[in-house]
Every structure is written in C-alpha cells, then in structure tokens.
C-alpha positions as a LaTeX table, in Angstrom:
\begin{tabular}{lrrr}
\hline
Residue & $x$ (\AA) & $y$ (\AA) & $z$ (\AA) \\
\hline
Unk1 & $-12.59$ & $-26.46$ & $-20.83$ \\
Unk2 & $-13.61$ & $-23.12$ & $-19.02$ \\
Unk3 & $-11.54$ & $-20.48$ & $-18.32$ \\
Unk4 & $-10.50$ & $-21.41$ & $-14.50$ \\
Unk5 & $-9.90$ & $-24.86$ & $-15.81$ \\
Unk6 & $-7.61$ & $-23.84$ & $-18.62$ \\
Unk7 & $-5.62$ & $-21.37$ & $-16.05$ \\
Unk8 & $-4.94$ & $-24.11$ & $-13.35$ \\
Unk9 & $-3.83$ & $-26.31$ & $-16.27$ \\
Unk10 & $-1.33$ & $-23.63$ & $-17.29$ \\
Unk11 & $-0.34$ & $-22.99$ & $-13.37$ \\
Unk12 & 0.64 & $-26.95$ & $-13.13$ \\
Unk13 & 2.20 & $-26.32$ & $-16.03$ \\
Unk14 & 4.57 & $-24.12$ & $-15.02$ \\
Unk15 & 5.03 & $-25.98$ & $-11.98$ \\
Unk16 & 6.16 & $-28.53$ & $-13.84$ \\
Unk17 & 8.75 & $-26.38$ & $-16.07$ \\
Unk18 & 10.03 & $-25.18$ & $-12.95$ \\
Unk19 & 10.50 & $-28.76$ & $-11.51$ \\
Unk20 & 7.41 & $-28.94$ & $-8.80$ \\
Unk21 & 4.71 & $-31.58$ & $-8.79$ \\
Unk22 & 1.57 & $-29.57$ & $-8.06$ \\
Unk23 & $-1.02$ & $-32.22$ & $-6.06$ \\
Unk24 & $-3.42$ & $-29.31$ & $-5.41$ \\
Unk25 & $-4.47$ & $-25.74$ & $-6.05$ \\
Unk26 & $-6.01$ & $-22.84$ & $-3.12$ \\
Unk27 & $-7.12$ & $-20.27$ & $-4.49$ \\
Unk28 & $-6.99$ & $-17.39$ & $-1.64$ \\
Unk29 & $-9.10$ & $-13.95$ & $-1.54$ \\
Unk30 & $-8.81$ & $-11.22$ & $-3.48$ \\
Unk31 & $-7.68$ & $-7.82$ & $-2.55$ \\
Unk32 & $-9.34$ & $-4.32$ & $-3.85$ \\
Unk33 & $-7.02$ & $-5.14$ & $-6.74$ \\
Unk34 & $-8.60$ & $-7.63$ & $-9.59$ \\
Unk35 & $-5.08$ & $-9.80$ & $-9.45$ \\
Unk36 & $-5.40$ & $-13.16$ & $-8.63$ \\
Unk37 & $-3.20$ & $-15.12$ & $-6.00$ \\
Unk38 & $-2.88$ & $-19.18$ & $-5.48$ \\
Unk39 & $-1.51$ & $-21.17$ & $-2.97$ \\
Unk40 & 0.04 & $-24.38$ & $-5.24$ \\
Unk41 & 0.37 & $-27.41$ & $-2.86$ \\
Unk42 & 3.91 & $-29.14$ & $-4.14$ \\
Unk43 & 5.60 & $-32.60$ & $-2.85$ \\
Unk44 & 6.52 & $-31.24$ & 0.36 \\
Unk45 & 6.01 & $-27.29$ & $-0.11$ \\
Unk46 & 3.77 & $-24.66$ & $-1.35$ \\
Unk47 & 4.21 & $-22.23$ & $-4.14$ \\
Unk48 & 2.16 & $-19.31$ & $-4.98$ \\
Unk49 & 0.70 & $-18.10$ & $-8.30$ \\
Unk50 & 0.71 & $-14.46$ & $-8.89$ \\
Unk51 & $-1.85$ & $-14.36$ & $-11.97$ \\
Unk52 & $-2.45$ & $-10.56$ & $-13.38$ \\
Unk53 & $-5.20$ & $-9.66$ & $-14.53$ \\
Unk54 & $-6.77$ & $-6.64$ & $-16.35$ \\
Unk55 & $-6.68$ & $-3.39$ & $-14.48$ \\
Unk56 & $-9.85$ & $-1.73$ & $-13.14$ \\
Unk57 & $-9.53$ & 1.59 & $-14.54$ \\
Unk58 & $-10.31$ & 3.69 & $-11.64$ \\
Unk59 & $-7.40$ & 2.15 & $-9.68$ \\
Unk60 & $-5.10$ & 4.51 & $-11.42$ \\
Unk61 & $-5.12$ & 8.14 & $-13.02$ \\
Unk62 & $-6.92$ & 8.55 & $-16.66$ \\
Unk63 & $-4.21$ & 8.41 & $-19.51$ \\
Unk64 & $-1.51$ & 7.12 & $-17.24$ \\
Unk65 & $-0.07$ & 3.24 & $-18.11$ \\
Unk66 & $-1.01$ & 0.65 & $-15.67$ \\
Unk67 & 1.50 & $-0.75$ & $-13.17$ \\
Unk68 & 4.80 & $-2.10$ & $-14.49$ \\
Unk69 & 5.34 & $-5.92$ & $-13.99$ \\
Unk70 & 6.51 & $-7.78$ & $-10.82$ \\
Unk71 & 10.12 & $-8.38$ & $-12.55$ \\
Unk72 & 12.31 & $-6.68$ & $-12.49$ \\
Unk73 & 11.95 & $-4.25$ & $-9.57$ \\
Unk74 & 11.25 & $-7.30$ & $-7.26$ \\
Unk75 & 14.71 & $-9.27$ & $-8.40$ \\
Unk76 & 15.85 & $-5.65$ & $-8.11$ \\
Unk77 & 15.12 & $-5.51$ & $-4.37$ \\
Unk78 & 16.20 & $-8.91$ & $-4.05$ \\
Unk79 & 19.72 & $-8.19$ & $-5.22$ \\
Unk80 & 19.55 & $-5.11$ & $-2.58$ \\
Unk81 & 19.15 & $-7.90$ & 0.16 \\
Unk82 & 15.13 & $-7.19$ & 1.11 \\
Unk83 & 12.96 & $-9.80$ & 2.14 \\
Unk84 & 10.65 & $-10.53$ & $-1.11$ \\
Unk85 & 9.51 & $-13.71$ & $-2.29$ \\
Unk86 & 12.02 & $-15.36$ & $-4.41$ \\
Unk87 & 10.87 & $-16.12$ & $-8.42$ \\
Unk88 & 10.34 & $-20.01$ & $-9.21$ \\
Unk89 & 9.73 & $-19.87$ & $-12.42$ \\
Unk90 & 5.93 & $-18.63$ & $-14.67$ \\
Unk91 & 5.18 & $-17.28$ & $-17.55$ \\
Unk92 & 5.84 & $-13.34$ & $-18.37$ \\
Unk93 & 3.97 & $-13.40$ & $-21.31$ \\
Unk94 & 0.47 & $-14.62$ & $-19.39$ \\
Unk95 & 1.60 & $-12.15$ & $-16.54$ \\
Unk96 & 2.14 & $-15.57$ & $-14.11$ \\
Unk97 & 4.90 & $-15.62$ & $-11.78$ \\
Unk98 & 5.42 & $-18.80$ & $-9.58$ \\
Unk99 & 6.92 & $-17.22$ & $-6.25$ \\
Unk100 & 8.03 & $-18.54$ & $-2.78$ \\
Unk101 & 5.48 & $-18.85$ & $-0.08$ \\
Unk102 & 5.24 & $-16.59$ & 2.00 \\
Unk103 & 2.84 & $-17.45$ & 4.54 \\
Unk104 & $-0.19$ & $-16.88$ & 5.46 \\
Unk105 & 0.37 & $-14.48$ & 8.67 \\
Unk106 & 0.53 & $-11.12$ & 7.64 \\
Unk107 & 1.72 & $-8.14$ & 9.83 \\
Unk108 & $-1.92$ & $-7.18$ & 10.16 \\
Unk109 & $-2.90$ & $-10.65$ & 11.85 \\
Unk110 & 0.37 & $-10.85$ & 13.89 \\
Unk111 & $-0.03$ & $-7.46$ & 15.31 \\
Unk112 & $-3.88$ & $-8.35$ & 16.44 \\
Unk113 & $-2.44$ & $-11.21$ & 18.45 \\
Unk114 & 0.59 & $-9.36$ & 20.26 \\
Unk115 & 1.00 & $-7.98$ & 23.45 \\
Unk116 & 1.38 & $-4.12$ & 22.79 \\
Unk117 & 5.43 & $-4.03$ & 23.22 \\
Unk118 & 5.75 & $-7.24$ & 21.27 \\
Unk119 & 3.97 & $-5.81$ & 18.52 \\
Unk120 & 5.94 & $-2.13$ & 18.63 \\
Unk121 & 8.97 & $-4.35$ & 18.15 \\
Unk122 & 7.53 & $-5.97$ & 14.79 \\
Unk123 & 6.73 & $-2.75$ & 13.88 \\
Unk124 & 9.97 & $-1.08$ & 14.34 \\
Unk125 & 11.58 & $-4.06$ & 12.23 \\
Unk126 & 9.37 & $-3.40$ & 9.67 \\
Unk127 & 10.24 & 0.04 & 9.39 \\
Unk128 & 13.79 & $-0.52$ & 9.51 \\
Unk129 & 13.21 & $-1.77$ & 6.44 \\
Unk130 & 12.22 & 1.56 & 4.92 \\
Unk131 & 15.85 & 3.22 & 4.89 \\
Unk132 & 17.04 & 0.06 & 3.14 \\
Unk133 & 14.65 & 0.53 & 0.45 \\
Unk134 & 15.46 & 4.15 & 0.22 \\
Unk135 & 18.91 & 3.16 & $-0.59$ \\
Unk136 & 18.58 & 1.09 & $-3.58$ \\
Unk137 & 20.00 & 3.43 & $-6.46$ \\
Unk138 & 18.03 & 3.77 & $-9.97$ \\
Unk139 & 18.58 & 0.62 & $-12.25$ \\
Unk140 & 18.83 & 0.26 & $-16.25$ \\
Unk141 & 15.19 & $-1.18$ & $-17.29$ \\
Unk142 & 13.50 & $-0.72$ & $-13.44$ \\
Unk143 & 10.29 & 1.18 & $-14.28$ \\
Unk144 & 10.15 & 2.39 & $-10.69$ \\
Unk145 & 12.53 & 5.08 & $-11.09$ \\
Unk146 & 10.39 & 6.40 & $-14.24$ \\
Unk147 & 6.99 & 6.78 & $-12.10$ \\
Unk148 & 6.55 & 9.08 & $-8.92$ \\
Unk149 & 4.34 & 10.04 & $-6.37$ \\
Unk150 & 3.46 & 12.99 & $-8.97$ \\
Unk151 & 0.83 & 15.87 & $-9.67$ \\
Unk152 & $-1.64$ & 13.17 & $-11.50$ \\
Unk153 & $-1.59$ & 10.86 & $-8.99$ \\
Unk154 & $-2.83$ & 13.72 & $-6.19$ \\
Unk155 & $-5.33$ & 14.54 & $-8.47$ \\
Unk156 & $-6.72$ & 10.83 & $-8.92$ \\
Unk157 & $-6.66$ & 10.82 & $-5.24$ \\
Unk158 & $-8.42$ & 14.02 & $-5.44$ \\
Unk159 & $-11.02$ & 12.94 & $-7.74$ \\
Unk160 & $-11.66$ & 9.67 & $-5.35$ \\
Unk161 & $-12.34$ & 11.62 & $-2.33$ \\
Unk162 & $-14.75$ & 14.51 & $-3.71$ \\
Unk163 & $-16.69$ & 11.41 & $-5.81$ \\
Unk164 & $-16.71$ & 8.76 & $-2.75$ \\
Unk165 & $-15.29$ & 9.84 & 0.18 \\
Unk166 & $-17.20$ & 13.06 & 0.62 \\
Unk167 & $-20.43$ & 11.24 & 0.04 \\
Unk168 & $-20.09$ & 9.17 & 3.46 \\
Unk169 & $-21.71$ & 11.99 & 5.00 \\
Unk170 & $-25.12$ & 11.14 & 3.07 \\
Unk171 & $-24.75$ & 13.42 & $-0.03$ \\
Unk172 & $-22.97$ & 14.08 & $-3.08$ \\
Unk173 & $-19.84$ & 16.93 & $-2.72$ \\
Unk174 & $-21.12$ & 20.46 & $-3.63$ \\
Unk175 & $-18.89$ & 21.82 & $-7.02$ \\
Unk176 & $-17.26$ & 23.78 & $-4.18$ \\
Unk177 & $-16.24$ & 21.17 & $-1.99$ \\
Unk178 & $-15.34$ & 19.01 & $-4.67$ \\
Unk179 & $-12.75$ & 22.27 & $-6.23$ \\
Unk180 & $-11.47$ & 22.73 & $-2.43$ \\
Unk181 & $-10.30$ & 19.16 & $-2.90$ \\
Unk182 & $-8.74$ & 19.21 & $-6.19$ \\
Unk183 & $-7.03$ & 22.56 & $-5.19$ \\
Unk184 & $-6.05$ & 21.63 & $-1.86$ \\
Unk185 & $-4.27$ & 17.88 & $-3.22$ \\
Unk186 & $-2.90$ & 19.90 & $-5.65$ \\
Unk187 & $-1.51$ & 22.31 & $-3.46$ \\
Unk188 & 0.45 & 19.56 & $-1.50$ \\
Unk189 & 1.58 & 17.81 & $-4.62$ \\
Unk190 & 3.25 & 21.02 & $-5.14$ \\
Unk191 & 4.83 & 20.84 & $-1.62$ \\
Unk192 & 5.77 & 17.57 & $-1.44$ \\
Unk193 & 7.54 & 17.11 & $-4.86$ \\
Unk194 & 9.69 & 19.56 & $-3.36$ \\
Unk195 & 11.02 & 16.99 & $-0.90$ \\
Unk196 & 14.03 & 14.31 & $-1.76$ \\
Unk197 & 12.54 & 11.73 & $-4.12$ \\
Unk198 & 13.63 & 8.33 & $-3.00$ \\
Unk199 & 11.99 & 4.95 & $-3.87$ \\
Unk200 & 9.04 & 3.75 & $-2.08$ \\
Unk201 & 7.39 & 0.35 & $-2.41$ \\
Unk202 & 3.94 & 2.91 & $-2.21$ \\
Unk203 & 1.90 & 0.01 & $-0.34$ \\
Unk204 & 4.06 & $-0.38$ & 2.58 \\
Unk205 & 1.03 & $-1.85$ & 4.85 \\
Unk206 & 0.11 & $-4.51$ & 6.97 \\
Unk207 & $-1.53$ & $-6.52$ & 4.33 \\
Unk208 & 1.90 & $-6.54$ & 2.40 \\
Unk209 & 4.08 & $-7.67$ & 4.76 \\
Unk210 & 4.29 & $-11.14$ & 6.42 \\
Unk211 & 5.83 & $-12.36$ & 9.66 \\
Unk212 & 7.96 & $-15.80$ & 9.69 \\
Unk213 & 7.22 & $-17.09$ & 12.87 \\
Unk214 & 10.13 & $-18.21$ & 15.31 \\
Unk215 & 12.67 & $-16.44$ & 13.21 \\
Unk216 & 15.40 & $-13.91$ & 14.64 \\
Unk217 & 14.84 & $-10.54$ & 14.61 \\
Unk218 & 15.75 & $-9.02$ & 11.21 \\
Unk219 & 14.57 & $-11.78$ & 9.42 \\
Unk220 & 11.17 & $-12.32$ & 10.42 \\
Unk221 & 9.31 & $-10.31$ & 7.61 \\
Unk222 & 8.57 & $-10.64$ & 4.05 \\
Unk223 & 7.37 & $-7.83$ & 1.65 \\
Unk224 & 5.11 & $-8.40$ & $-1.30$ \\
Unk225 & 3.22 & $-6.57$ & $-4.16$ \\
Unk226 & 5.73 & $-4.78$ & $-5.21$ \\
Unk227 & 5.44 & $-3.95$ & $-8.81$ \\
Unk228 & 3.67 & $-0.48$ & $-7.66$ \\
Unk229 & 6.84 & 0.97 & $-6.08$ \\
Unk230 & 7.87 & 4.33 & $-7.60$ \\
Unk231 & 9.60 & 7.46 & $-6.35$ \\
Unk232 & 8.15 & 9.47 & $-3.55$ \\
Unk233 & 9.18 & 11.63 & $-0.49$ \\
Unk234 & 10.99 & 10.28 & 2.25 \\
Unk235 & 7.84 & 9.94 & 4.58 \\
Unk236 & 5.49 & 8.21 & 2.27 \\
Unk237 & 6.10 & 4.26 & 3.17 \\
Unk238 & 6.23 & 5.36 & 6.72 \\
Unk239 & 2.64 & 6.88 & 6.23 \\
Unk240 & 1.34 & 3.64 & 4.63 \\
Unk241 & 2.34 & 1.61 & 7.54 \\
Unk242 & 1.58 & 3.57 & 11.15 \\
Unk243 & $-1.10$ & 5.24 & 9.49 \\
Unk244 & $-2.22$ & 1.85 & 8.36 \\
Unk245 & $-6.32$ & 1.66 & 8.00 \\
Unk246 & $-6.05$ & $-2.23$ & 8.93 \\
Unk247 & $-4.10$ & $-1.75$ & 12.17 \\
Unk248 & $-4.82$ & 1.44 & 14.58 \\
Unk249 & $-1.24$ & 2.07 & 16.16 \\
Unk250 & $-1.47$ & 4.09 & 19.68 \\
Unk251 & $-0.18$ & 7.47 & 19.11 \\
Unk252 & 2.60 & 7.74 & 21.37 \\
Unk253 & 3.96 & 4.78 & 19.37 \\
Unk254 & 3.87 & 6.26 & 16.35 \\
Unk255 & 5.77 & 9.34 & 17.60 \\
Unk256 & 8.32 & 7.03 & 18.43 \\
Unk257 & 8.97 & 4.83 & 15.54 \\
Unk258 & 9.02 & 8.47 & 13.28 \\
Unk259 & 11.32 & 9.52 & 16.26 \\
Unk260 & 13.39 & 6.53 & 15.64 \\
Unk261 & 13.30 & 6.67 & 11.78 \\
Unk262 & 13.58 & 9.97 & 10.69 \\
Unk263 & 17.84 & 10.27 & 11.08 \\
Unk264 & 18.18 & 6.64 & 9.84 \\
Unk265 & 16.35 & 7.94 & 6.40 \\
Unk266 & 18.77 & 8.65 & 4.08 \\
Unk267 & 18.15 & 12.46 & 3.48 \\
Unk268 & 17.87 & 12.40 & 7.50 \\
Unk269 & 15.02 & 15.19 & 7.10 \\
Unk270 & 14.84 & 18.14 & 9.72 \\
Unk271 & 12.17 & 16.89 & 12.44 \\
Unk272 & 9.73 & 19.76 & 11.00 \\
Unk273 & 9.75 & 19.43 & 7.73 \\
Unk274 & 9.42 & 15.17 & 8.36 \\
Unk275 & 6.09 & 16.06 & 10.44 \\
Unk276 & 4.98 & 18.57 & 8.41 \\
Unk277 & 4.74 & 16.28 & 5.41 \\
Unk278 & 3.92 & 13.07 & 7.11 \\
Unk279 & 0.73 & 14.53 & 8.39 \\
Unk280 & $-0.03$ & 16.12 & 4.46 \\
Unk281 & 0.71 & 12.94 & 3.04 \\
Unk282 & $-1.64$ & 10.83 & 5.46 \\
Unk283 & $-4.13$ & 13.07 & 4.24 \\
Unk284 & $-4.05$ & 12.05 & 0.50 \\
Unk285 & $-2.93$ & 8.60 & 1.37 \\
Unk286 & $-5.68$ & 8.16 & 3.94 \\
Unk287 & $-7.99$ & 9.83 & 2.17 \\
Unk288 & $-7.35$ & 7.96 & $-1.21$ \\
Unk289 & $-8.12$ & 4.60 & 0.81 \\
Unk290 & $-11.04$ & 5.71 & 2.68 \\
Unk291 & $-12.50$ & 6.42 & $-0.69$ \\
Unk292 & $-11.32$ & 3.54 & $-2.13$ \\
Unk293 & $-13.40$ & 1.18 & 0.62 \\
Unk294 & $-17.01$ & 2.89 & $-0.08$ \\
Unk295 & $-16.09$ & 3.22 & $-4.16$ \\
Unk296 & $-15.48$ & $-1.09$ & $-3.60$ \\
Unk297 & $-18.32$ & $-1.08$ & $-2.10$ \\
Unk298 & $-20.80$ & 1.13 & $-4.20$ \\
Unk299 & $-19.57$ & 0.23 & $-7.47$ \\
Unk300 & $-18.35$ & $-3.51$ & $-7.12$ \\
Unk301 & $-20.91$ & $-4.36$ & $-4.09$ \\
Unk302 & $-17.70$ & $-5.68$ & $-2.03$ \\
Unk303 & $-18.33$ & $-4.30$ & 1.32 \\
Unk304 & $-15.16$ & $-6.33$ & 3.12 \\
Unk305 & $-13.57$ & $-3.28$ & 3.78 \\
Unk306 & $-16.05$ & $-0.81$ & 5.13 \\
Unk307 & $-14.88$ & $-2.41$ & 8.65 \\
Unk308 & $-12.01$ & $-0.15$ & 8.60 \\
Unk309 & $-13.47$ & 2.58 & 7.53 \\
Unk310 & $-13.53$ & 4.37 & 11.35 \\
Unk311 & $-9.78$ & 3.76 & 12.03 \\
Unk312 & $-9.33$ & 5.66 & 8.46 \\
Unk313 & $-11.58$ & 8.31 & 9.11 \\
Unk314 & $-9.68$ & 8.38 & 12.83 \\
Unk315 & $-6.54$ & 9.20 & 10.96 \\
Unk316 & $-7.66$ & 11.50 & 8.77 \\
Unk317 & $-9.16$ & 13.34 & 11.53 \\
Unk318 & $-6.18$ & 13.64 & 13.83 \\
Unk319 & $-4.30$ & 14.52 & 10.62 \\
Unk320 & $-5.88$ & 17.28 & 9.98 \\
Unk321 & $-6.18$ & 18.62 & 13.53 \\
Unk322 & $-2.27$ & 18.82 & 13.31 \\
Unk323 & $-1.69$ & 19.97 & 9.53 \\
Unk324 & $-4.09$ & 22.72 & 9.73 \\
Unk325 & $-2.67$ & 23.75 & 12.95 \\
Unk326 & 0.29 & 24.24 & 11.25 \\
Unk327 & $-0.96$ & 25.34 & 7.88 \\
Unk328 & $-3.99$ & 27.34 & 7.54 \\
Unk329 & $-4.14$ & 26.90 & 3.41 \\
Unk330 & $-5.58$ & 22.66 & 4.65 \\
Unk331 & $-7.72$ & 24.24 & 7.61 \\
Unk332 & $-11.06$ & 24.10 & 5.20 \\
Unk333 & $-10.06$ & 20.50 & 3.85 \\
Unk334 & $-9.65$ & 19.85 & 7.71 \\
Unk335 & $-12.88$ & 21.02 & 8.15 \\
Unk336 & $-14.97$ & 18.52 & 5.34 \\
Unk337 & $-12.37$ & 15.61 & 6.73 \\
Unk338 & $-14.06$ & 16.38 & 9.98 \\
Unk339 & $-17.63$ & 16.15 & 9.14 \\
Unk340 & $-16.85$ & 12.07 & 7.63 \\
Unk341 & $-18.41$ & 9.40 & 9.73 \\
Unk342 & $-16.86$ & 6.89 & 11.76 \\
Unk343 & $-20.08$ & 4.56 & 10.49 \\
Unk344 & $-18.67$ & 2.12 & 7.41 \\
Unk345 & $-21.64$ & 3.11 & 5.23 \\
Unk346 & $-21.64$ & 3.77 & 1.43 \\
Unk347 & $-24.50$ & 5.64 & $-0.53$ \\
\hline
\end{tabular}
C-alpha cells in the first residue's frame, strides 16, 4: 500500500472512531503551506481532514520551533464563543484532526460576487470579530501566548523581501539594499513591540475565513488555520484582512472599517498612533507575502499566486507613500517598495 493509500485508510479510520461512515474522500488544493486538507463525504454530511505535514523551513525564522498544534488554541477560541470549526475526533499523534465543514465559500469568493455595500457589510462582521479575539485572556498550556509578533520574525520577513521580493525588479538586491531592509524591519520591530500585545490569529485573511450563506448577521463567518495565532499589536489582524493581497478593498472603505474599529479594540489606541502602525505593519506584512508569492514560485515552480502579486505591490506602494510621509527613517525603504512591478513575474 502507498503512502496516500495508507493515509486515507487511517482518515476512515478515524471517521469511524468518531462514529462517521466515510463513503468518499476530496482531497482539495493546497495552500503556500505543505498541510494537507480533505473534504470526507459522511452518511449525510461532510467532514474535513486537517493532515500536518512537515514544515518547509523557509516558512518560519532559522532556530525558531515550528507552529504549535491546532488544539488547544482552537478549543481555546471556541470556549471564547468564535466561530471555528468544531473538533470531531483524529489522531494528535499523526497531527490529524477531523473538523466540521466549513464550506467551501470563503470571504475571498463571497466578496468577488457582492455588490460593493453588501460586501463592506461582510467585511465589517468580519472585523468585529477582531476585538473579540483580542479579548481572550492567556491560558495554562495555549502556546499562543508564548510566541509574538517579535524581533526574529521582522527579520525573517526581512530576509524574504531583500532575497525575493527585491528581485521582481529583474536583479538580485545590492548588499546595501538588502542592509536598508534588515535595518529598516528592524527598526519597526522596535516600534511596534512597543505597542499593547494582544492575541492575533496572524492570518486574519480572506482565504481563512468562510461565509455561511443565508445565515443572520453575526453568524455568517467561520475562521480557520488557527494554530499560527500569537501575540501582536493591536492593528496586525486588521492589516491581514483590508490589506488583504486576495481582495483589493477601495480605500475610502478601509478608512472606515479602521474608523469603526479602532475604539472597539480593547486598548482603544489614539487614532495616530493606530495609523501610524497600521501603515508600518502593512509594510512587513505585505511585503513578507509579496515575497512569499515569487519565492513559491522560483523555488517550488507554483506560480498560483503571482496573480495577486499587483494588488500586493498596490499596497505596499500606497503604504509607503503614507508611512514615509510621516516618518522619514522608512522614506528610502519607500523608495525600493516603489521601484517593484505590478507584473507577477519571478526571476
């Protein structure tokens, strides 16, 4: 028996132990992560598989341990009263949970199908959700509240962006750019971990969240792929989501979901202070993933993600108009963010 043969064997398994008759197994596509999902086709349901799988080592820093498991930060949200996918049963030991279907419409192919104010609305649910999260106080055993949005993880995104994202513009990063980089990251590492540290779920995006059509407001989304969350500043899920590379929000809506969220955070940050770091924090997150699509598609040859490339480099840009504006010491990072192409190509 091969290896995909022995793993659906173990998956019906499971099913099984957990009191579901599987009749058929979907496998569905990956992500830029190497984890493995399947959609298990039950007497009357669906189930789906969460299978780990080892971690590609440039999808973290060097020296750092890999992501924590899905339990038990997700039962720990659960508890809280956010919308995960409840646990049916698996295997911890094989890294397999057996988890509540979701769906299949995620807030990034909901939002292409809306009328603009229809869509604003899902959007504003979904980041209502962020204060909720932001709530949840540190558990006993709940990794998340051990790992944070810290100086190694700038400099990872750092290293990304002088090694792929810098070499969109048809050449390798000089020593120089690549140092201006590292020292700008660094430098906003330093100025964000001086913000409240709350917990984040860190990949608060479109492709994690998923819309339950025809229910009431409140209830119509889902989160998943969680095990990643960690402690970060108040802005950073609100970054992954309107600054989203799969969906390209119109600005004036942004301004007024931020508008809208920033008192209902927790710490309530000063409006100033909430910009200030939004806009440095898009431009690690932003410029983490936009490095992240060529590196996929240079080193692994999966080019499904150089299509959002120009609403990346769009944010990055606009970004960087405003944080330079307002601080000179990310005007020259500004300036190499500037000189990306919109054009999904990878040396």
């Amino acid at each position: 028996m091969d290896a995909s043969s022995a793993l659906e064997s173990q998956l019906r398994r499971l099913c099984r132990a957990a009191g579901l008759e599987p009749l058929r197994i979907e496998w569905l596509p990956a992500a830029l992560s190497l984890r493995r999902f399947a959609r298990i086709h039950t007497a009357g349901t669906t189930t789906v598989a969460r299978v780990e799988a080892p971690e590609d080592p440039a999808g973290r820093p060097a020296g750092t341990a890999p992501e924590p498991p899905h339990e038990p930060i997700r039962a720990l949200l659960e508890r809280a009263g956010l919308p995960v996918p409840r646990r049916l049963g698996g295997d911890p030991t094989a890294g397999i949970d057996l988890l509540e279907d979701v769906g299949a419409l995620s807030l990034q192919a909901a939002s292409a199908a809306l009328a603009p104010r229809a869509r604003a609305e899902l959007h504003r649910e979904a980041c209502e959700l962020v204060p909720r999260i932001q709530t949840i106080a540190p558990a006993p055993g709940v990794a998340a509240f051990a790992r944070s949005l810290d100086a190694a993880l700038f400099a990872y995104k750092a290293d990304l962006v002088a090694r792929f994202g810098l070499a969109a513009r048809g050449r390798d990063a000089t020593p120089a750019e690549a140092a201006l980089v590292h020292d700008t990251f660094a430098w906003i590492a330093a100025e964000t971990a001086a913000a409240p540290q709350r917990l984040a779920h860190r990949d608060f995006q479109s492709s994690n969240l998923f819309v339950r059509e025809g229910a009431p407001r409140g209830e119509r989304l889902r989160m998943i792929d969680v095990q990643g969350a960690l402690l970060a500043p108040p802005e950073y899920d609100l970054v992954c989501l309107l600054r989203d590379s799969y969906i390209e929000l119109p600005e004036a809506e942004i301004a007024e979901h931020c508008a809208a969220m920033r008192p209902a955070l927790p710490d309530a940050p000063d409006a100033e202070s909430f910009a200030r770091r939004f806009d440095l924090l898009t431009l690690t997150r932003k410029g983490k993933d936009h490095a992240r699509f060529l590196y996929a598609a240079r080193e692994r040859g999966d080019e499904r993600f150089l299509s959002y490339v120009p609403t990346t480099v769009r944010h990055l840009r606009r970004a960087a108009a405003r944080a330079s504006a307002r601080d000179a010491r990310v005007a020259d990072l500004a300036a190499l963010f500037h000189e990306l192409p919109e054009s999904p190509c990878a040396r």
